[in-house]
Structures are given as C-alpha cells and as structure tokens.
Steps between C-alpha positions, in 0.01 A plus 500: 500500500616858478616650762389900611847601697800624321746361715538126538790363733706198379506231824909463633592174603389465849281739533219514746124469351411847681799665386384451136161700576651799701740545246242517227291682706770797548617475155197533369428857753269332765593554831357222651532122392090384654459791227640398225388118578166623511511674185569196338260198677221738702412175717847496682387714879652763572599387845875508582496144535391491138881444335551174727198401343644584186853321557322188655288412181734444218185529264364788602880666510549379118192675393613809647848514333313396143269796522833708600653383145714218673541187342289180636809279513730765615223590806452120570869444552516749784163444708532273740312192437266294729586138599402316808243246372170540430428831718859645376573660839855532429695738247817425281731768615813443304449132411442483885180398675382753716175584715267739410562728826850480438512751229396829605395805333341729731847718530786460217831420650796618254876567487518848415836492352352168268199704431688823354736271270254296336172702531283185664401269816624156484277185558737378822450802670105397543626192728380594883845365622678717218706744666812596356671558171762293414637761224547824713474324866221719659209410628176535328258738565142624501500875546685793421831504732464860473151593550358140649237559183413112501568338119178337365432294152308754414674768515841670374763442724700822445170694502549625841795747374769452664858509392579104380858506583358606849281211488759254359789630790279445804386093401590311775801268439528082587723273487620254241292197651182697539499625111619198348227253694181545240718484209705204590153341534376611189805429286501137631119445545517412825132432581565317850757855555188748428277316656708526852589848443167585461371306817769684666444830402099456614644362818703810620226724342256351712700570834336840474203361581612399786641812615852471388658795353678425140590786284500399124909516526508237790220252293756498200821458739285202721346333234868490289667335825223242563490395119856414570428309781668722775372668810482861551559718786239639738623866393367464164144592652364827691419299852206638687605572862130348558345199395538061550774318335409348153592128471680382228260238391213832496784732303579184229118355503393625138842313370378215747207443313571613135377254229836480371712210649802689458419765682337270803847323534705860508303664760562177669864587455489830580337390849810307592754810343298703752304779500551830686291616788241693372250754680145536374199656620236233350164661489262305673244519199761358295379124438684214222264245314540160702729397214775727548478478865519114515825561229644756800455236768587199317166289571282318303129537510434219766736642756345912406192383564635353838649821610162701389316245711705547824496829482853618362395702225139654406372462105266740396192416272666528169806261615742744588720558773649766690893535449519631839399141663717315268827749574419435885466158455779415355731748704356294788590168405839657428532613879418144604721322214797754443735194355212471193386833435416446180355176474111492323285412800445217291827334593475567871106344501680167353714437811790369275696758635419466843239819560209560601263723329270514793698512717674822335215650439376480911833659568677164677849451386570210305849379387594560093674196351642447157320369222698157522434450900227344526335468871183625584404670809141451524237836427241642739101401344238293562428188739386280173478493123255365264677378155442883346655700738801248543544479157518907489747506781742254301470690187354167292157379387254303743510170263884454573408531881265235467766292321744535775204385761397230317907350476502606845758775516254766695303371759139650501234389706160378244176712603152605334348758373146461366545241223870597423790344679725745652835468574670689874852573514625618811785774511733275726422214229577789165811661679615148561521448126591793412810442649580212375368515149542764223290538168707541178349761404517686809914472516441656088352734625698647784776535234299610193551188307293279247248306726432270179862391478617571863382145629653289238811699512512370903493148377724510272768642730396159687259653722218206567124683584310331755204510342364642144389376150571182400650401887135514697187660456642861520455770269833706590806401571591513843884500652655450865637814621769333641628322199532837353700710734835671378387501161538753258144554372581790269773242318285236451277674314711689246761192398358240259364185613310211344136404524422213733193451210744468222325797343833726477824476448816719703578807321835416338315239270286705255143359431311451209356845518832666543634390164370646144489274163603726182126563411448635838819689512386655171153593631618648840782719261210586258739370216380204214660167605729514243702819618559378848852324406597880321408627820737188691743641205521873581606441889176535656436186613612145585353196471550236790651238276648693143601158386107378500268449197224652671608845708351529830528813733497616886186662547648767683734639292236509218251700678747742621669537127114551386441773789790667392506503143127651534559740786886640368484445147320618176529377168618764192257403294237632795735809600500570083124513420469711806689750313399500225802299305532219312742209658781618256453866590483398860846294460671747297430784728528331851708180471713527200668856663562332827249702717348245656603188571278129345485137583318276318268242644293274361591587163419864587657785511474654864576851744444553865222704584738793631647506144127542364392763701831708395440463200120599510602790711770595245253433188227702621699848486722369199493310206712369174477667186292254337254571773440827518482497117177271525359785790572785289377355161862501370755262379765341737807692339345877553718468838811444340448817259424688795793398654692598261345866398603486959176580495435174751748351791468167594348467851701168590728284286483111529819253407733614272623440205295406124242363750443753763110712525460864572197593691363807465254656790107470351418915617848582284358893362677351171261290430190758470587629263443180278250360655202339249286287766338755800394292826 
C-alpha cells in the first residue's frame, strides 16, 4: 500500500521494535510516537501502556511499520515473535526465550553515548536485568542525568534541551563484569544464564518490598556479584537503624522458588556462600502467595498445612501469607538451631538430622547433628496416632505404614471405628521406630537427592533394607539406622552405581541411548546421511570406532556440536541473501579479501555469528560498487569513474592486491548527483 509520510526509517541490525516507531514518528515532525501510531491504525489506545502493546504483538507491530512504508519482511525480522505453546506467553528476544513481563516498555532505558552515534535504541536494552553497556561501560539510564526528565518510548529523548555532552559526561560508570554480563549471554545464547539473571535481578528488586533500601547503582553491583556466585558485603545496602533482621532464606525466596532449575540450585548455593545481615522493615500488610512462602521455608504442602494448623503462621482467604510470620519463624528456629540456620524446615521435620521441628518451634533446645549422624531424639506431640497422622509425622504415605504393621516392624494396637478397622500407634511405640528405622526417601531428602534412585543406590553400596518391595509386603524401602552410621550420604548419591533391577548400567559404560547410528547423527546435525563422514572429514567430529563399516557416535558430543553449530554459527549462503548478494558476491567481498574468517561444514561454507553481525553492521552504512549501482539505478563501474574524476574516496578498502573491494559509504553526496531510482 502507499504510504502518507515522507520519511521512512530503514531498521539497523538490532534495533528495538519501539525504536523503529519513535524514529519515524520524529522524522516524520510528530512529537509524540502514541501520535503518530495512531495516525496510522486509529484502534491502537492512546494509553501509555499502548507501545508495550504494540511491541508484544508482532502482528499488530508489522502492520504498523507497513503503513509507515517499511517492508513486511524487514518489520518481521525485528518484532519479537511469540512462542510458548499454544497460549504463546513467551517472546523470542534475540533467539532467546523470554517472558512476557520481562520486557518492559513503560520507560526506555538507553546509553546516551550509543544513542548519539548511531541515532537508535537497541533491542537488549528492553531486557529488565539489562543494565549496562558493554561498549562505553556506563550504566543505562531512564531519565535525563541533567534534568531527571524521565526517557519514555514515546517521546524524544533529547527533547528536554539540555546540552548532550552534559548528558553523556554525568552517566554513571560500572565495571567490566557488570557491562559485559547481558552480552556475554546474548552472544552465547545462554538461556539457563538469562534465565538466572533475570530471577536474580526480580529477587533484589523485590527486597524493596520488604523495606530494604537499594538504589538502582547497588541492584546492578548485587545482582553482578551473585550471578557470579559470590557474597556481598552488608555495606552495599542503606541499613535502617530500625526494623527485624531479614533471613536469608526470606531475602533469596523468589530464587528459591523460580521455575527455572538452575536458578533453584544457585540460590541454594548462594545460601551456603552466605548472605549478609540485612535490616528490613517488613510491612505487616505485606503477604506472599503460599507458593513462594513454602519455597522461603523449604516445606512441602503436607508439612505448611501442619504449621497453619498449629498455629505457626495465619493464611488469609485468598492463600496468602504474611512475610512477617514467615521472617519470624524462621529467625526463630534459627535461635533454637544456630548450627543449621539455613536448613528448609523441611529437613529439620524429617529427624535425619537429629532436630526437632516442634520442639524448635516451642522454644526447647534441641541438639543439631549432621546430615550423616543419624540418632533421633524423640519430638514433643501426641499420646497416640492413627495410620494418617503417623504417616504425616514420618514424611511417607499411610499404605507403606500399613505394610510395615502387617511384616511387623511397628507395633500398633488393632481397634474399630464404625465399620472401618483402625489402626493406634502409640508415640513410645513410633519414636521407638523411628530410631531404629529410616525411610529412603527421608535420608534423600535431608540431602536434596533423587528419592527415586536414592534407595537402590543404598543397596548397591551393599546396604541390605529390612523391609521394602520385593523383600515383604512393604511399599518403601526401609533401612537400620545403625547400619548406616559414618556414611557419606552426599557421596553415595552423586558417584555411579548399578541397579539392583538390572535396569541400568554404571556410568562409565554408555547405554544404548547414549550412542547415535549415522542416520541419527545426521538428523540430530540437521545434515542428509550422506554428508555426515564430510563432516567426520573436516575435524568436527569422531566416530567411536573410524575403522567400522557402519559409524556410530557418543551422544554427547553430537548434541553439543549441534547446539553449537546453531547457537555460534551461520551459514554464508544465509548471511548472503540477507544482504542482498549472491554466494559469489558474498565470497568475493567477505572471504576471498580475508575479512572474515570460514570453515566449512557439512559441505557448507560457514562464519560465526560475531563475524555476521560485523558484517551486517558494516553493510548497512556501506556497500560495494556493484551495490550501490543496483540502489541508484546505475551500472557497477560508475564508482570507479568517480574515483577517478576524485570525485569519490573509498570509505574502507578490503584485501589487496587484483582481488581486493573498495567500499564506498551508501549517504556518499557523490552519488546524488547520479542518482536514477528515488526511495
């Protein structure tokens, strides 16, 4: 269609969807962007969380740009595209899944010195855990550093008037670590790496809702140090003189109970790096869904509805929970257990470490033992069980209970109860077994192990159960605490071991499933059959046996040379149609002059994606002669006349020699002159 507006901007490589709009919004003499947008598609509201609708719906975003004059493929390739399944929740954010509140739009965070040398906003800088620049080393903002006039996407962010080098001398500066963090993600496609980073950064956000004070300098310094792995020190924060000491568990909850396993396991870490003492004055309005609070305290749903039930913590109506019960909670169980101060409550309601929940929790000092001592002193509760309440109390199901009764393991006394038969368990008789027995599962858990695997790992150490499947009548497999004292828990379930079911082999012998046929080499690769030995050929890969008919291949080192061929590398062919050149253009410009560096895999010629995007970036401003002859409506050798009238200077000179290629800069004033095509 045709568009109305005189100016239409040409997309830069990596430049943010609302980026495109303001600019052809200024260029084209509106002030505002919601203007301009409106202009074009009068549906779009002209709220001011319109553009995030905009930059969220890829659709509706390539629509815009067409009325604006913009190309549909151009447009397509910089929205950011749903995926996520059938409701698409999540965006692709440089080739990167991320959620949809992790892009944000209300403000516009930019590099001012970035923003003054190429005249745009780039697409990392929407990332809520983007802070930094890696080029210049500042921090990004989202005002004027002059003024405080806050930057929007809708706006100009020079508008307010004031001087830019004033602007550009007082941004904030950071350190190497801190700017280099999102792009060292980005460059290797780290998606396990964002997704921490980002559970981090709404971890140390969130302590100002709990009345911690964290200036936007300290969040960037914090979240940098925790990424790495380290501890910081308590003078990174502005203590209150008032307020209750924040546990660690509270502080590091949201990482606690992120969906992403990575980040789980690191604020696990984190807790035993240790965290500093931190001062907050927790509102007591301020309540957590139950999810995030049983993440904070470790627990399961069995043992939160136990606390809830005994009166240790209050839920409210629509299941949340106030964070000032679960900080005092938990900074009262460290009083009575100081030698496990951060073990989830979860472990200490087990008994494999020799605690008492209850009794911590009535104030009576108990004594903390390790995770591999295994006595039991025996809990305050009640005079008598019934199978239920036992069953809770062990941490196991009521049908393993009756197991052990029936092969007469734990006494219980037979009794009625209308037409059901009931089953009484006294506490002497429960506490008796409990120190004597131990559940698999239970010793799993009390180290944060595999509970499926834990059990059969025991017996294949030698470790004989007393009672489970295939020995009695039991359900779960049951061990003597006393044939497993002095042993290292934690070892036995990280070295390899073999099934006593015969269903797995030890780790140094590779299974079926870890080795790959040639077809199935070929399909994880995305390569025909045939081009899997050329691939053996060019040093990529070896075959287990290179002497064999039929090549077979470790699984492992397949997947990982398919993960990084796709995430590092791009073929020429791709990198050549995406400017615009045919593949012996492309090699005569690029590869033949020595500019960039090729392999060849597969049969195909190949170029890291660094080496791409420089030569995107270097294409976009410049271009050979043959090229701007086609843009101009010219023939390929008007440069070389103009060079030599010096009428035109080459912009940059690649190789040397009968083979080298002269670029000349695409906004040359030479070329105006002759132009025959207007765009």
């Amino acid at each position: 269609m045709t568009h109305r507006h005189p100016f239409v901007p040409r997309i830069q490589p990596g430049e943010a969807p609302l980026s495109v709009l303001r600019r052809a919004a200024l260029g084209n003499g509106y002030t505002s962007t919601i203007s301009f947008v409106r202009d074009l598609e009068p549906s779009v509201d002209d709220a001011v969380t319109a553009l995030g609708t905009i930059a969220r719906h890829p659709a509706l975003f390539v629509e815009i740009c067409v009325r604006t004059g913009i190309g549909r493929d151009e447009a397509a390739r910089c929205a950011y595209r749903r995926s996520g399944g059938a409701r698409e929740d999540d965006l692709l954010w440089h080739n990167l899944h991320v959620g949809v509140g992790d892009l944000q739009f209300r403000h516009s965070k930019l590099c001012l010195s970035c923003y003054l040398e190429e005249g745009f906003a780039r697409a990392e800088w929407d990332h809520i855990a983007a802070h930094a620049c890696a080029r210049h080393r500042v921090l990004l903002g989202t005002a004027c550093p002059v003024c405080s006039a806050p930057w929007s996407p809708a706006g100009d962010p020079l508008g307010c008037g004031c001087a830019p080098s004033g602007m550009v001398s007082r941004q904030s500066t950071c350190t190497t670590e801190e700017a280099s963090l999102m792009a060292h993600l980005i460059t290797h496609a780290d998606q396990a790496g964002l997704d921490l980073l980002t559970a981090l950064h709404r971890t140390v956000i969130g302590w100002r809702d709990l009345g911690v004070v964290v200036s936007h300098r300290m969040v960037v310094a914090i979240v940098t140090r925790l990424f790495a792995g380290a501890g910081f020190a308590a003078g990174y924060l502005d203590q209150p003189d008032r307020g209750v000491a924040l546990h660690p568990r509270i502080a590091l909850a949201p990482l606690l109970g992120s969906a992403s396993d990575k980040a789980r396991q690191h604020g696990q870490n984190l807790l035993g790096v240790g965290m500093p003492g931190i001062r907050a004055c927790i509102s007591a309005d301020l309540t957590w869904p139950a999810a995030l609070a049983m993440a904070g305290l470790g627990i399961g749903r069995m043992a939160f509805g136990t606390l809830v039930r005994d009166g240790h913590l209050c839920i409210t109506d629509d299941n949340r929970v106030p964070v000032v019960q679960v900080n005092a909670l938990l900074n009262r169980v460290t009083d009575q257990l100081p030698s496990n101060p951060l073990h989830p409550l979860q472990a200490l309601r087990e008994g494999t470490i020799g605690t008492s929940l209850a009794g911590a929790l009535a104030g009576q000092p108990t004594v903390a033992k390790t995770s591999n001592e295994l006595s039991f002193d025996s809990p305050s509760g009640p005079a008598a069980y019934t199978i239920s309440t036992a069953a809770r109390h062990l941490g196991t199901n009521s049908e393993s209970l009756r197991g052990l009764i029936h092969a007469g393991l734990l006494p219980a006394k037979k009794g009625a109860s209308g037409s059901a038969v009931t089953w009484v368990i006294t506490a002497e008789q429960l506490f008796a077994f409990e120190r004597e027995f131990v559940f698999g599962s239970a010793l799993a858990a009390a180290i944060g192990a595999s509970a499926t695997t834990f059990s059969s790992r025991l017996r294949s150490h030698g470790f004989r159960p007393v009672s489970g499947p295939g020995i009695d009548s039991g359900v779960t497999f049951v061990f003597r605490r006393c044939d497993l004292e002095g042993v290292d828990l934690v070892e036995g379930a990280t070295t390899p071991y073999r099934s006593p079911a015969g269903r797995k082999r030890l780790a140094d012998r590779p299974s079926a499933e870890s080795i790959l046929s040639t077809r199935d080499c070929a399909q994880a690769l995305g390569i025909p059959v045939r081009l899997v030995r050329s691939v053996v050929h060019e040093g990529w890969l070896s075959p287990r046996n290179p002497d064999a008919r039929y090549l077979t291949f470790n699984a492992d080192v397949v997947y990982t040379l398919a993960d990084r061929i796709r995430g590092h590398y791009r073929t020429a062919a791709t990198v050549a149609r995406s400017l615009g050149q045919s593949d012996r253009e492309f090699r005569a410009t690029w590869l033949d002059t020595g500019h960039v560096c090729a392999q060849r895999f597969a049969g195909s010629v190949i170029l890291t994606g660094a080496d791409a995007m420089r030569i995107e970036s270097l294409w976009a401003t410049s271009g050979t002669s043959s090229a701007i002859g086609r843009a101009i409506g010219r023939q390929r050798w008007l440069c070389a006349n103009l060079r030599k009238l010096d009428l035109l200077t080459p912009h940059l000179t690649l190789g040397s020699g009968a083979g080298k290629v002269h670029l000349y800069r695409r906004d040359d004033p030479a070329f105006a002159a002759y132009r025959l095509l207007r765009t």
